[in-house]
Each structure stands twice: as C-alpha cells, then as structure tokens.
N, C-alpha and C positions, 0 to 999 in steps of 0.2 A: 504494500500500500504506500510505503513512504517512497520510493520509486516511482510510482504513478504519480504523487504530488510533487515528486521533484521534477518530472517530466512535464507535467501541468505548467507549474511556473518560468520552469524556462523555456515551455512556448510562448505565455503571455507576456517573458520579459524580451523575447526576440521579436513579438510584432510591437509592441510598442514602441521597442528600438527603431524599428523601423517604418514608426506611425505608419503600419497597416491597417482598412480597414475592415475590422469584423465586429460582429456580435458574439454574445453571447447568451446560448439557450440552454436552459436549465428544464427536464424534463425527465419520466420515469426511468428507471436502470435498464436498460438497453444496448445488448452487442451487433444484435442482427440489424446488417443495414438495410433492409426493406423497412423491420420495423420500426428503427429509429429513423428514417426518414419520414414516415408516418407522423411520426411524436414529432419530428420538427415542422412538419408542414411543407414539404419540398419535394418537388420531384425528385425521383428517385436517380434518373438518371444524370443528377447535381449531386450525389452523394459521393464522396471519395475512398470507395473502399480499397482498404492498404492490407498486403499481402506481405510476408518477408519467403522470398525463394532461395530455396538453395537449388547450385547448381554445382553437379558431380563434375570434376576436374578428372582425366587423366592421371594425372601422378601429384594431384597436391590437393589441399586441404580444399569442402566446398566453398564456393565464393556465396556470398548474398546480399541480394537485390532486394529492395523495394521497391515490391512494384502496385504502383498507385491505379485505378480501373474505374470507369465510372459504373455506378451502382447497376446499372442494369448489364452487365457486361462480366466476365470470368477473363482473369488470368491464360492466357495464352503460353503454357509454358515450354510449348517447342520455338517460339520465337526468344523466347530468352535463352535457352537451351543452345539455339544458334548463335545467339549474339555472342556469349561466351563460348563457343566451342567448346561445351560442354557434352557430358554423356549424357548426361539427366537431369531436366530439374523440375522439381518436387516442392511443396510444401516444407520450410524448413519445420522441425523440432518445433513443438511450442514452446519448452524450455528456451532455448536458442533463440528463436523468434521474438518471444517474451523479453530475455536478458539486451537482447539488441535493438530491441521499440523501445525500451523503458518501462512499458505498461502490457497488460492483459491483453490476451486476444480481446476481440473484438472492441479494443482501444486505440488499436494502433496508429498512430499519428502520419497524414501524407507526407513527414518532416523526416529526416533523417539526422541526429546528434552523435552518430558516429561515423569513423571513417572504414569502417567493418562492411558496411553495406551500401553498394550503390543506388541513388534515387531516380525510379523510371518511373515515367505518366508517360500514360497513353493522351494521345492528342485528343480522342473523342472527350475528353471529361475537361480537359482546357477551353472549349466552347460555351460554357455558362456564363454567364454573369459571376455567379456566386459558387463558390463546393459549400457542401457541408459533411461535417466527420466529427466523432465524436473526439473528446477533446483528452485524451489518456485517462479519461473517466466514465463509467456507463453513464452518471447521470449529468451528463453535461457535455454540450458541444458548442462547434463555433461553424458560425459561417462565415467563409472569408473571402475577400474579393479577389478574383481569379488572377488580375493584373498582379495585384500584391504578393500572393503568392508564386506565382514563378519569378517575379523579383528575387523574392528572399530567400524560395526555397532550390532554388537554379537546378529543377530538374534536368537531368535529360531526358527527351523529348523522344518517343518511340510508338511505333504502333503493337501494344501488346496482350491486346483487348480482343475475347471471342463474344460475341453477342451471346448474351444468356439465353 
C-alpha cells in the first residue's frame, strides 16, 4: 500500500511540475477498465489500459514494456515480440509487473518511473481529447489531457493494439 501512495504522489508531483492538465475522480474501488470507465463516465475507448510485457530474449534476461492500449483494444503481443526480436512475449509476472508499476494490477499507471521498462502507446488511444486511468489507486483516477501527456510522459509511439 505505501508503494501505491508513493506512486500516487509522484505522479501528482510530476504533473504539477509540469502544470499539466487533469482532474481528479474519486469513485468506487475498481480495477476493470470497462468498469471503471463506467464509474468515470467516459468512453471506454478514452481509457488507458497499461499492460507490463515481458519479452523472452535469446540468451539474456526478459526485457519489459509498457505497453499502454486504449480501452476497447488488447495488447498485440506478437508486434512487441517483433519489435524486440524477441521469442515471446507474455504477460509479465504480477509480482514483477506489480514491483515495476509501483502499484497493483489493475492500477497501473500509463507512466513509467523506471528505466527497467520501456513506455509504448498505441497511437489509437492518443486520438482523444482526454485518457483516463486509474491513478495507482482502485479508488481514484485522473483524466489527463492527451497533449500533456505525451509531453511529459514521451512515449514511444507504436501500433500495438488488436481491436477487442
């Protein structure tokens, strides 16, 4: 839990910094982003759900990806698979997953605060106005302005989205 609060705050002291803007929605505890879209009132295909992938290396350790998809859309994970020249990539660990977002599944933040894992969006979900995702907490999210974040959070930019 103190993980997920320290994740919390150094997202809200990184858009500040960077007077980004968002809100903030406070609503029931909620991992599933269909549902927590619901509770925010947004389409779903504005929702930011964030993956951690691992991808099976040849002869070295897996690498991993976040990779960010809009809500109505699944992970593609033979295009990431490709981009890494990878054998396979899978679902990391939730342990692993967990220790590398900061926070609980289905908290995961479209932010990346370490250099462990690289940050990929799919372009379909840079088309809103606004994402929304929950905010390294079930019961709280933000919606953030799309501009602002690929400012701050300098994705790379990939098509890695299969239509759900």
């Amino acid at each position: 839990m103190e993980t997920q609060n320290n994740t919390y705050r150094k997202l809200i002291q990184l858009l500040k910094y960077h007077r980004a803007r968002y809100r903030i929605i406070d609503h029931e505890p909620e991992g599933v982003t269909a549902i927590a879209s619901e509770l925010r009132g947004h389409a779903l295909a504005a929702a930011a759900k964030s993956i951690v992938v691992a991808v099976k290396q040849k002869s070295a350790a897996p690498a991993h990806v976040l990779a960010v998809v809009s809500g109505v859309d699944r992970v593609d994970f033979e295009s990431i698979r490709r981009m890494y020249g990878g054998t396979r990539a899978y679902f990391a660990p939730v342990t692993t997953a967990e220790d590398l977002a900061g926070s609980v599944s289905g908290t995961v933040l479209p932010f990346t605060f370490t250099d462990q894992m690289e940050l990929i969006v799919d372009h379909n979900l840079l088309t809103h106005e606004e994402i929304f995702f929950n905010a390294a907490r079930l019961d709280r999210s933000l919606a953030l302005d799309t501009v602002d974040y690929q400012k701050i959070a300098n994705p790379r930019i990939e098509s890695i989205a299969q239509s759900g």
